[in-house]
C-alpha positions as CSV (number, residue, x, y, z in Angstrom):
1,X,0.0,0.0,0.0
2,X,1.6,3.4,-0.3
3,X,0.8,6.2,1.7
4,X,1.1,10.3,0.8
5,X,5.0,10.6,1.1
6,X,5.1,7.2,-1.7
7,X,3.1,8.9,-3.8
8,X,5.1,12.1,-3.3
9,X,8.4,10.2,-4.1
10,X,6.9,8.8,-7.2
11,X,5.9,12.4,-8.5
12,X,9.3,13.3,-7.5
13,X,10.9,10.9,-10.3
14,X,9.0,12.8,-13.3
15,X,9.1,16.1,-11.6
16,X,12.6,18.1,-12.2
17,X,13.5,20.0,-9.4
18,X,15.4,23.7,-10.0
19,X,17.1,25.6,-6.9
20,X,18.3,29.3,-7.9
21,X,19.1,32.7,-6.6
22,X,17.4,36.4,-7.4
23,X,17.8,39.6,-6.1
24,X,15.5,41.1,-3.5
25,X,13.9,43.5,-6.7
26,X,12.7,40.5,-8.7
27,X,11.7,38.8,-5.5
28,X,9.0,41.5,-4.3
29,X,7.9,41.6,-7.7
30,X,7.6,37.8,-7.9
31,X,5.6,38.2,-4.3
32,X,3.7,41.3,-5.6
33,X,2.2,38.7,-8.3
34,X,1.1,36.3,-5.6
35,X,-0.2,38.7,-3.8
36,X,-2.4,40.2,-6.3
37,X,-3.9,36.5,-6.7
38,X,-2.6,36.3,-10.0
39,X,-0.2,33.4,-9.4
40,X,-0.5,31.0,-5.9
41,X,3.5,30.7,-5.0
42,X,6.7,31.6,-6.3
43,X,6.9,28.7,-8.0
44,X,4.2,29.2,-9.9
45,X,5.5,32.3,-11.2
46,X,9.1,30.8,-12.0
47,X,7.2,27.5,-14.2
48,X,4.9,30.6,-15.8
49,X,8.0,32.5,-16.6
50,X,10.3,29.7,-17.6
51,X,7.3,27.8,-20.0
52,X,6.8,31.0,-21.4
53,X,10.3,31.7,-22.2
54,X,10.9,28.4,-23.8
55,X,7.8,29.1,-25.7
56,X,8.9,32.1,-27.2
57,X,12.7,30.7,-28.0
58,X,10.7,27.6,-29.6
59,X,8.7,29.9,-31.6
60,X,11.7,31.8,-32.6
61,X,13.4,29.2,-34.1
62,X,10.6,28.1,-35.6
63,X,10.4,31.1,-37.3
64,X,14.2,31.4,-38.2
65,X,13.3,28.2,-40.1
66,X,10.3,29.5,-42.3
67,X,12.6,32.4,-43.0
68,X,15.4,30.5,-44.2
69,X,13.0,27.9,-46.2
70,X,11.6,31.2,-48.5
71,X,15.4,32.0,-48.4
72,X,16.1,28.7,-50.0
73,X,13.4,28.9,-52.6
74,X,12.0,32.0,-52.9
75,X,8.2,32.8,-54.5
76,X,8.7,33.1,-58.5
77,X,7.4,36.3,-59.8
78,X,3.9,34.2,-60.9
79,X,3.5,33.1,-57.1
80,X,3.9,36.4,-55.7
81,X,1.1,37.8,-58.6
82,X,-1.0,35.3,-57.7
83,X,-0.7,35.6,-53.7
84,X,-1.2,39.4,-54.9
85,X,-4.3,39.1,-56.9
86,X,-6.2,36.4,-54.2
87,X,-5.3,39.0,-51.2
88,X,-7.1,42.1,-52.9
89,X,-9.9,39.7,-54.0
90,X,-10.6,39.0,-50.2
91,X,-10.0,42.7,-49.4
92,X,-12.4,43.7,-51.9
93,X,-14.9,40.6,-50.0
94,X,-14.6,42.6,-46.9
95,X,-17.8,44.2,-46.0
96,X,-16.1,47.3,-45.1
């Protein structure tokens, strides 16, 4: 049978655990966020700000490789006429 500290150790195994240091600024500001209600702890905030970090860094390099992929093989002239032609056709759709 295994009780609540088991079940704790188990989580532990999937759970990576990160130990760091800030300065008293970033601190209150991290406990002005918690106390607003917007976030429960501190660690809250830190998985909110790391996840959105690594978010944004993903989505960067994403990016980086649509950019180089029309860099590779740009639109031909006919392509960019045609992308052209269909954008003021749904422009001219618009209600507006």
């Amino acid at each position: 049978m295994c009780n609540a500290p088991c079940n704790a150790f188990r989580h532990a195994e999937f759970i990576s655990q990160l130990v760091t240091r800030i300065d008293d600024e970033i601190a209150d500001a991290i406990d002005a966020l918690i106390a607003s209600g917007e976030f429960a702890s501190r660690s809250d905030v830190a998985r909110e700000g790391v996840a959105r970090l690594v978010d944004e860094r993903r989505r960067r390099a994403i990016g980086e490789q649509i950019i180089a992929g029309y860099d590779r093989l740009p639109d031909s002239p006919d392509e960019l006429l045609q992308a052209e032609v269909a954008a003021r056709a749904m422009i001219d759709d618009e209600p507006w």
